[in-house]
DRENVEXPA-150893 format. One record per residue: x, y, z of N, C-alpha, C in turn. Coordinates in steps of 0.05 Angstrom, whole numbers, plus 5000, padded with zeros to 4 digits. Each point is the difference from the previous one (the first is absolute). Layout:
BEGIN
XYZXYZXYZ ...
//
This chain:
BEGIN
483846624821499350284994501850195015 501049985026500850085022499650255012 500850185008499050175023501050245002 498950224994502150325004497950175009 502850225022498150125015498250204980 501250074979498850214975502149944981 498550084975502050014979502350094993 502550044988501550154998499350214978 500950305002499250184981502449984981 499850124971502950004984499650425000 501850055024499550204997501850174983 501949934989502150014981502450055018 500849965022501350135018501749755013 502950064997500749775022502750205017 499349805031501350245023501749795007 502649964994503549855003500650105020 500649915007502050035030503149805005 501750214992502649834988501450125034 501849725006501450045028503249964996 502050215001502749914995500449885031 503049874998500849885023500250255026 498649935022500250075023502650165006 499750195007501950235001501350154982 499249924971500950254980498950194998 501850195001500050285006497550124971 500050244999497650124989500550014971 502750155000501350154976500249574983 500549905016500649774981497449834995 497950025019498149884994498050114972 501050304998498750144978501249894969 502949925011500549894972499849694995 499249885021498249724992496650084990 499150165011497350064987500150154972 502150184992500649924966500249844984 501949845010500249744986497649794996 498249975024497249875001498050174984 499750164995499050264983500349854963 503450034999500649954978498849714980 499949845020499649724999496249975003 499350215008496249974996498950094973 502750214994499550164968500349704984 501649824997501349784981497149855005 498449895023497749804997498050154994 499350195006497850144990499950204970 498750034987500750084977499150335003 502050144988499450375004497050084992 497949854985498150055000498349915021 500249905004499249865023500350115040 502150194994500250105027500550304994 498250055025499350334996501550195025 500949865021501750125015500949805023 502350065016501649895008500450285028 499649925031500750145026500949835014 502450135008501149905022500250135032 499949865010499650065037502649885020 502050165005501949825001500350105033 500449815025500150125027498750145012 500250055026498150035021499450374996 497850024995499550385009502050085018 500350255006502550185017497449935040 498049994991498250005022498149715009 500549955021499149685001497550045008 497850245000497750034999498649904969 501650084982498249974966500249675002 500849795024500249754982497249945017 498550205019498149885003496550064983 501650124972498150074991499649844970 502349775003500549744970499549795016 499849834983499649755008503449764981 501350224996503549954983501149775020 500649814990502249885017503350095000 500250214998502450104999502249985025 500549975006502149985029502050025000 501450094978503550225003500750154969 502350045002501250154977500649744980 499749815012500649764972497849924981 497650005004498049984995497750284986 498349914981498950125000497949934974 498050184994497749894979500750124967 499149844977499650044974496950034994 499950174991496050124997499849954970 499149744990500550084965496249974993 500150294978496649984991501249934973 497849864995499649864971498550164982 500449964973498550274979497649864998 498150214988497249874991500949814976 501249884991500649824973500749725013 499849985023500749685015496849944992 499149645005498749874994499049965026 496949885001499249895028501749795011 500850015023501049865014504649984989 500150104989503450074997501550095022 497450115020502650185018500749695014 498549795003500849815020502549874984 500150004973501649904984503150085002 499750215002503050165002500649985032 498450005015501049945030501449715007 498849864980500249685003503349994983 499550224989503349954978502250155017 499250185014501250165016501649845033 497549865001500549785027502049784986 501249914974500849794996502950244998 500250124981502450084989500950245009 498950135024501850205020501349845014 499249825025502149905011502849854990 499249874972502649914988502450214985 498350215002502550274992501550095027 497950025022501250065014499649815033 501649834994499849775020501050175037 501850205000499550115018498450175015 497649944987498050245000497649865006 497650135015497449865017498050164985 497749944977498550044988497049885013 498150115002497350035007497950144993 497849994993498050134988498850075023 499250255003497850105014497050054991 497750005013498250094983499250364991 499349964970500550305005497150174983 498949704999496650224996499350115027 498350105000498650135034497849784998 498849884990498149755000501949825027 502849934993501149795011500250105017 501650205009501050085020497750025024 498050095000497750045019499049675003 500449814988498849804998502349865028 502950054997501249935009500350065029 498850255007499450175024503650055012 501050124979503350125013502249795002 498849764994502649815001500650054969 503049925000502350024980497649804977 499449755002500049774987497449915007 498449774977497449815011500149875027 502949955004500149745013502250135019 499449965020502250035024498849815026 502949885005500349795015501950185024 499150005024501450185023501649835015 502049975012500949795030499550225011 498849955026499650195024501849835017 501350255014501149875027502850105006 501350065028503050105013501649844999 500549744985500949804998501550124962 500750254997501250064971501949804984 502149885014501649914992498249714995 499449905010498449754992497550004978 498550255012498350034975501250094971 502150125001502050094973499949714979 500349775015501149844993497049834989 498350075019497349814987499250174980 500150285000499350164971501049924976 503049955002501849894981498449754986 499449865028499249724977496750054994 498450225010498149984978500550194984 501750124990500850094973500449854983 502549755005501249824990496949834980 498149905018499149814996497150214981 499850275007498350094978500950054979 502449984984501650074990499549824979 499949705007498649734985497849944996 498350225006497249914996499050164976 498549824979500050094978497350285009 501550294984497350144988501350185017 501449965021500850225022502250164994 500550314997502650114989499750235028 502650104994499950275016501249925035 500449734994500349875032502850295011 499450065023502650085012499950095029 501449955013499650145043500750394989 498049995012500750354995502250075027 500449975018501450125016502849824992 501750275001503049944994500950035033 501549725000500850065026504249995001 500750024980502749874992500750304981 499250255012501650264989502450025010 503050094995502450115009498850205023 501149985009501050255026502450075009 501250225020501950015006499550015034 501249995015498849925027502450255014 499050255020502450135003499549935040 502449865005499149955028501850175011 499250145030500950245008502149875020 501850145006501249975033498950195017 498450015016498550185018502650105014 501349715012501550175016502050124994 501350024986502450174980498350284987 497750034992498050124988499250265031 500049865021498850105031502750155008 502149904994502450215016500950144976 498950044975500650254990497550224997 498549885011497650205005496949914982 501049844993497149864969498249795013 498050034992497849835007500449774973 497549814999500149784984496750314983 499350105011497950184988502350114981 502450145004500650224992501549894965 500949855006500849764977498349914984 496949965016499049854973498650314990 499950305007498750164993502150034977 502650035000501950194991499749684975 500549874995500349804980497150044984 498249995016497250064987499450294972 501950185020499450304988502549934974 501949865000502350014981498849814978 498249665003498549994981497550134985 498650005024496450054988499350235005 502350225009499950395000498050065019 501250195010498550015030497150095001 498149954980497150054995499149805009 501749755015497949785010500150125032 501850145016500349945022499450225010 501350274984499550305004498950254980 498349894991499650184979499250305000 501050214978500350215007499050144973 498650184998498750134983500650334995 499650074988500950204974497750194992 499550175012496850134993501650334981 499149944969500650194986498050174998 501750315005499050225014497550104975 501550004978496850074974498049834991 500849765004497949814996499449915018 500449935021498649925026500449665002 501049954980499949705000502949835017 499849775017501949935014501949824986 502149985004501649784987501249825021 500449755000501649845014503650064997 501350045015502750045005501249735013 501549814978500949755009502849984998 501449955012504149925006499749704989 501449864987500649745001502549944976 501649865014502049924980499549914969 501750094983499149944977501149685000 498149884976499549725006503349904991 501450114973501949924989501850035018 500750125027501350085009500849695031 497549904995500249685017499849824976 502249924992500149814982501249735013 501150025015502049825024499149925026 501849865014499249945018502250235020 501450004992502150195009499450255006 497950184975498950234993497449925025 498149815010499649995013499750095033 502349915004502250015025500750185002 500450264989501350244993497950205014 497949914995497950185013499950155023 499450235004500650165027497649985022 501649975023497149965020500450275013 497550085007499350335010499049975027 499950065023498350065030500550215008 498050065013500150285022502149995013 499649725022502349955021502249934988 500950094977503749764990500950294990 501950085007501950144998501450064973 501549724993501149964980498549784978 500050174982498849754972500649814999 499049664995500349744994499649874980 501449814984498949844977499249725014 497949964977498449785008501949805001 501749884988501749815008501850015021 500050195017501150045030498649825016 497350025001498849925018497249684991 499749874974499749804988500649834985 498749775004500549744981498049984969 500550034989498749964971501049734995 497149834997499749754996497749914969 499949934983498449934987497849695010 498050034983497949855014497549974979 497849915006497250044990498350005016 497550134984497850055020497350004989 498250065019496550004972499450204991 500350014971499250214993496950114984 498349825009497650005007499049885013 499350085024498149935026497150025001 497749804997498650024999497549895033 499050145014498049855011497150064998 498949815009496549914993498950025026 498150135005498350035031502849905024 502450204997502150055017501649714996 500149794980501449825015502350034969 501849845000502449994975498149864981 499850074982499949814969501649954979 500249844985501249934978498149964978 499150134979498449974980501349964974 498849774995500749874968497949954984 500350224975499050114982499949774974 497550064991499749844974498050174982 500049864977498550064974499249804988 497849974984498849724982499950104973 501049864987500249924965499049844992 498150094974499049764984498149715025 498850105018499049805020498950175014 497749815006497750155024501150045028 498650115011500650115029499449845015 497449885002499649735006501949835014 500849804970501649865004502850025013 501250265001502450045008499550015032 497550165003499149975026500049785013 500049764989500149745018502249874988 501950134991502149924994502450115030 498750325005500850085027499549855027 497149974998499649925020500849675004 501349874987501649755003503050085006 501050184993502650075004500150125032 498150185002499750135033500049875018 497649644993500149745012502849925005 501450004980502749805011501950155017 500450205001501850185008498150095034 498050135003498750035026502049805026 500549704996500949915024502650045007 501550124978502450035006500550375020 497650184999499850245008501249915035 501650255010500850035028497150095015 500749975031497750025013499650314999 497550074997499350184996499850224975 500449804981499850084975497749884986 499950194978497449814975500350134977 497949854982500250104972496550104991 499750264985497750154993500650044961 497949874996500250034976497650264992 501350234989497850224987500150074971 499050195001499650054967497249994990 500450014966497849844994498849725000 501349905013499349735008497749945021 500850145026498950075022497350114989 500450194981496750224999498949894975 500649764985499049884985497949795010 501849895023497749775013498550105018 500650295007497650065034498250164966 499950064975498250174975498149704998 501149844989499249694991498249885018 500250045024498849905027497550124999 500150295003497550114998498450064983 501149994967498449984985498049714999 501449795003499449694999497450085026 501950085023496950025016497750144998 500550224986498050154984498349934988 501349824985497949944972499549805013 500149795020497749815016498750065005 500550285022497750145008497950104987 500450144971499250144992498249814992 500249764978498749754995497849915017 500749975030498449885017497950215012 500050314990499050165012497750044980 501649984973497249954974499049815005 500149785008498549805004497549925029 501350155012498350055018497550254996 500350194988498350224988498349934975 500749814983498649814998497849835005 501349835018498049885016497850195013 501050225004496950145022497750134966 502250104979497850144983498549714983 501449735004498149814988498949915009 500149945027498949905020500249704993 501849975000501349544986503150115007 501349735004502649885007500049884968 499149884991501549954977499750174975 498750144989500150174984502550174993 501250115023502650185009502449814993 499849685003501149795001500749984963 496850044988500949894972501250314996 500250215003500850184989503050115001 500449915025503250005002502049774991 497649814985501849784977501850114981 499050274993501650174972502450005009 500950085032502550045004502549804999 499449804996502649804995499850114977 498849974984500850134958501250265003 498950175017502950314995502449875020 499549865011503249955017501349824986 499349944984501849784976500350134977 498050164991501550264983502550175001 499150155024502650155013502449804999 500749805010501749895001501649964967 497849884988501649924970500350304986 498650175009500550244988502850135003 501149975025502150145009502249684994 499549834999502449814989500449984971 496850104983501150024971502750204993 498750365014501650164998502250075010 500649765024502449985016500550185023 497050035004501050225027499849865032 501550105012499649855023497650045026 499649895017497050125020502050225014 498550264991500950215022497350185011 501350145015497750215006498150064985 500550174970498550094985498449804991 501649734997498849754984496249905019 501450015029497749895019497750214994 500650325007498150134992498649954979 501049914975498350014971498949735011 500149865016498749725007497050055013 500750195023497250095004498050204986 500950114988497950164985500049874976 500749694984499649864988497449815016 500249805026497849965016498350175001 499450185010498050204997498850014983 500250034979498550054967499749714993 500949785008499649725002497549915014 499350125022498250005017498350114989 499650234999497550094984498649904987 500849924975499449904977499249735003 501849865025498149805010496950065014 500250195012497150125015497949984984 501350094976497250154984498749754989 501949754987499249824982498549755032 500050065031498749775009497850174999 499950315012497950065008498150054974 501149934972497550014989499249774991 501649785009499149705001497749905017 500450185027498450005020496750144994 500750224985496450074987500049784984 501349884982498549794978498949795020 501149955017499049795023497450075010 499750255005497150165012498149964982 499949984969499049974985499649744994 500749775017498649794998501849844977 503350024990500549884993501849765014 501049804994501749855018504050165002 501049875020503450104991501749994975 499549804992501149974974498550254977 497749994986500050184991500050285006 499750095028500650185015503750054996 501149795006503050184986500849934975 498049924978500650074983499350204988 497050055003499350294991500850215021 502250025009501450275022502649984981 501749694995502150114982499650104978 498049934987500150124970498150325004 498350025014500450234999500750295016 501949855024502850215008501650064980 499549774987503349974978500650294998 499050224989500350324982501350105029 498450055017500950115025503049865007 499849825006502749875018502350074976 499149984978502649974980500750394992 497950175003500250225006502150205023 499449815015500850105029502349875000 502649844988501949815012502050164979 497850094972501550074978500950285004 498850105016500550344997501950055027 500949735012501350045019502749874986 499849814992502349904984501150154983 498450164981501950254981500750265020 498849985015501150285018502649955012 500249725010503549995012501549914979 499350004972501849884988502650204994 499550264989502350215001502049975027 498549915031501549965013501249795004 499649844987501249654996502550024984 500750134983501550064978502450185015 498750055021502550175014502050224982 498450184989500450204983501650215007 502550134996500850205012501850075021 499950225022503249915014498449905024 501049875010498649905028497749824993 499149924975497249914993500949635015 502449895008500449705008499449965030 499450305017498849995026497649875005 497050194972498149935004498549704980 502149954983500049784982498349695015 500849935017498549825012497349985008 499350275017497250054996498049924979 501250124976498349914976500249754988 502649925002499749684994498149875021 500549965029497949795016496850094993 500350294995496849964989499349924978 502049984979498749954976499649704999 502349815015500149704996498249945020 498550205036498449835008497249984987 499950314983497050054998499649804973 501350014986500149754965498849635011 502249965034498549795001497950035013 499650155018497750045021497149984985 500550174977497850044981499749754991 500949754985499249844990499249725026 500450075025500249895019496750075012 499750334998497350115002497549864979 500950074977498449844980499449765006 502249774996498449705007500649825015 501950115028499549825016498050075023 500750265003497450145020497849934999 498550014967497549854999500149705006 501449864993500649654992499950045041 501850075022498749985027497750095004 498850194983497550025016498049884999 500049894972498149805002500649735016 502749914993500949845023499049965034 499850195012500250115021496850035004 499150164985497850075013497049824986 501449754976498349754995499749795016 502250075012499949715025499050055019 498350315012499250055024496249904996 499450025015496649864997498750285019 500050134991498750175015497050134980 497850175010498050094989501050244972 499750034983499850174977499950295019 502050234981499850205014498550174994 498450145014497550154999500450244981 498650094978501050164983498850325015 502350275000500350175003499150144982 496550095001498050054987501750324992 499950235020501050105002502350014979 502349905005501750004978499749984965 498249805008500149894968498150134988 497950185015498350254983502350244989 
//
C-alpha cells in the first residue's frame, strides 16, 4: 500500500528551477532561460499552458531572500513558474513534469533542472526546506563531508522513484583572489582597507560602503546617489588592474596592479549552517512511489555511509520523512489509546469485562476494510487516510453498542444468548444499516475527490467508506455469532429483568 505524509494536490502549477553552469553571468543566463522556455512551449501543448514566469537571480537586497523559501544562490540560476489552463485533466500536471524531467536535461545537458514545490499545500508541509527529503552532513570537516555528500547523491540517484537528487551548496564557483602587498601598499600610504574599499566602490558602487542620499526639494522624497564603474567597462583582466586606488593619506593616485596579484581560484558559493555548525544538504523528490518506501530506501543508504563520517561529524535526515514518522507515531498511539479508553468506559457503564470485549470485535472488520479500501483505490496510509480510520471505528463501535446492549435486555427477558443475538441482529438490522449508510453516502462526494484540492481530503472518505461496509457486516453477524459464543459458555444466574425499563 505504502506510506505518505499527505497526498499530493494537482494544483495545476509546476515551480522548475533550471541551474546554468556556476558562474554565468546574468545577461547569458537569461538567454539559457529562453531557450528552456522555448523547449516547455514544444512538450506542452498551447492549450494546455496558460502562463509561463521567470525569476532569474538574487534580489538587489539580501533581506527579500529571507522572505522565499527559492533555492536561488547566484546570477546562474534561477526559477520557471509555469500555470497550467483549466483544460488539463486530473492528474496531467504530474505528467508533463515527468516529460519535463526526462527531456529538459537531454536538450540541455549543461544545465541542472529540479522541481520545486509550488502549491502552498506542499510548501508548508515541507516547513521551508527546498525538497521532501533532505539528507544534511553536519560537521567542520567540509572537505571530507563534500565528498560523503557526493556519494549519497550518487547512490540516490539509483534508487528507483527518487528524482530531483542534487547538493544544493555550490562549492566549485570561479573567483578571482586579489592578494595585496601591504608592504609596498604601506610606503605609498594605502592600507589593505583602502584597496579593498576603492575595488568594492568600482564594482558594487559605493551604496554598499558609503551611501549617500538625495532629498528632492518638492517632493520630499530621497534618492540613493551611487558611483560605480560601468560593468562593460571591466571586461578584462587588464581593465581590472587599471582601477584607481583613492586614500586620504596617498598623495598620488594608484592602479590596482601596482600594488596586487590577481590569481584565479574557486570558492562556496552557497554556505549553509544548521544550529551554527557547516552542512551539506542533499535534496531529493519522489516519483511515481511512496514516501514510505524511499524512506527506507534512505535510511539504508545513511547506514552505509555513517562509518565512513570524520570525528565529529554526522548525518540528520529531515523533511517529510522526519514529520511523517513523529504524525504516524502519534496517530498509531492515539488510536490505541483512544480504543483502550472506550473500552475501559465501557466496562464501568456495563459493569462486565466481557461485554466491552464482544463489542470491540467489530473493529478488526473496519480495520480490514480500511485497508482493502485504500488498496482497491490505490491510495497510500497517510494522515488524512488514519483520520478516516478513526472516525470509521467510532461509528463501528457504536453500532456495536447498540446491537449487545439490546441483546442484553433480550437476556433480561429470560431468553438464552443465542436467541438473544439473534433477535438484537435482526432487529438492529434498520438502525445499524441506517446509521453506517448515511455515513457512507455522506463521505462519498469526498471519496471521489472532486475538484481542486478535492485529493487532500479523498482518503478520509475512502477509509470510512471501506471500514464502515465491513465493520457493518462484521456488526451484523459476527458480533452476534461471539455473543452468544461468549456469553453461552458462562454458567451464571439469568439476568434480572429491568422492570422499569421494559414498562
Amino acid at each position: 500500500m505504502g506510506q505518505d505524509f499527505f497526498p499530493r494536490v494537482d494544483a495545476g502549477q509546476l515551480r522548475l528551477h533550471v541551474r546554468a553552469p556556476v558562474g554565468t553571468r546574468l545577461e547569458t543566463t537569461e538567454e539559457l532561460f529562453a531557450r528552456v522556455e522555448d523547449r516547455i512551449r514544444q512538450i506542452i501543448p498551447p492549450h494546455k499552458l496558460d502562463t509561463i514566469l521567470d525569476n532569474i537571480g538574487l534580489p538587489v537586497l539580501p533581506i527579500n531572500m529571507a522572505y522565499t523559501d527559492s533555492a536561488t544562490i547566484g546570477s546562474s540560476d534561477g526559477e520557471i513558474l509555469i500555470s497550467l489552463s483549466k483544460a488539463r485533466k486530473r492528474g496531467e500536471t504530474w505528467e508533463y513534469a515527468r516529460r519535463l524531467r526526462e527531456e529538459l536535461p537531454a536538450s540541455f545537458p549543461e544545465m541542472t533542472f529540479f522541481f520545486r514545490s509550488a502549491d502552498m499545500v506542499s510548501q508548508i508541509l515541507n516547513f521551508g526546506i527546498p525538497a521532501p527529503i533532505d539528507i544534511q552532513v553536519i560537521g567542520r570537516n567540509v572537505s571530507v563531508n563534500h565528498r560523503i555528500a557526493r556519494e549519497i547523491e550518487r547512490q540516490l540517484r539509483g534508487v528507483p522513484g527518487v528524482v530531483d537528487v542534487r547538493l544544493h551548496q555550490v562549492l566549485d564557483a570561479p573567483v578571482l583572489r586579489v592578494n595585496v602587498d601591504r608592504a609596498r601598499a604601506s610606503e605609498l600610504g594605502l592600507t589593505q582597507r583602502d584597496v579593498a574599499s576603492s575595488v568594492l566602490v568600482s564594482l558594487s558602487s559605493s551604496g554598499q560602503v558609503s551611501p549617500n542620499y538625495w532629498l528632492h526639494p518638492a517632493t520630499g522624497v530621497s534618492y540613493l546617489i551611487a558611483v560605480q564603474t560601468p560593468e562593460h567597462r571591466v571586461d578584462s583582466m587588464e581593465a581590472l588592474r587599471s582601477t584607481p586606488l583613492a586614500a586620504a593619506r596617498s598623495s598620488t593616485p594608484q592602479l590596482l596592479g601596482n600594488l596586487v596579484e590577481v590569481e584565479r581560484g574557486v570558492t562556496g558559493q552557497a554556505i549553509s549552517h544548521y544550529n551554527v555548525q557547516p552542512v551539506l544538504d542533499v535534496y531529493a523528490d519522489v516519483q511515481d512511489r511512496d514516501l514510505g518506501s524511499v524512506a527506507r530506501e534512505v535510511d539504508r543508504i545513511v547506514e552505509q555511509v555513517r562509518p565512513k563520517l570524520p570525528r565529529g561529524s554526522f548525518i540528520q535526515v529531515r523533511g517529510q520523512i522526519q514529520t511523517m514518522r513523529e504524525s504516524f507515531g502519534g496517530l498509531a498511539g492515539g488510536l490505541v489509546l483512544a480504543v483502550l479508553l472506550v473500552y475501559l468506559i465501557m466496562v464501568v457503564n456495563f459493569q462486565s469485562w466481557l461485554d466491552p470485549f464482544i463489542i470491540l470485535l467489530a473493529l478488526p472488520g473496519a480495520l480490514s476494510g480500511i485497508i482493502w479500501a485504500l488498496y482497491v483505490t490505490g491510495t497510500t496510509i497517510n494522515v488524512p487516510s488514519l483520520m478516516g480510520a478513526i472516525m470509521s471505528i467510532g461509528v463501528a463501535t457504536a453500532n456495536s453498542i447498540l446491537l449487545v446492549t439490546f441483546a442484553n435486555q433480550q437476556r433480561a427477558q429470560g431468553m438464552d444468548a443465542t436467541q438473544a443475538a439473534l433477535s438484537a441482529g435482526l432487529i438492529r438490522l434498520r438502525p445499524v444499516l441506517m446509521t453506517a449508510l448515511a455515513m457512507i453516502l455522506g463521505m462519498l462526494p469526498m471519496s471521489l475527490g472532486l475538484g481542486e484540492g478535492g485529493e487532500q481530503n479523498a482518503p478520509i472518505g475512502r477509509a470510512v467508506i471501506g471500514g464502515l461496509i465491513v465493520a457493518t457486516f462484521a456488526t451484523l453477524f459476527f458480533v452476534p455469532v461471539a455473543y452468544s459464543y461468549f456469553r453461552g459458555r458462562q454458567k451464571e444466574a439469568p439476568l434480572e429483568p429491568d422492570w422499569e425499563l421494559l414498562q
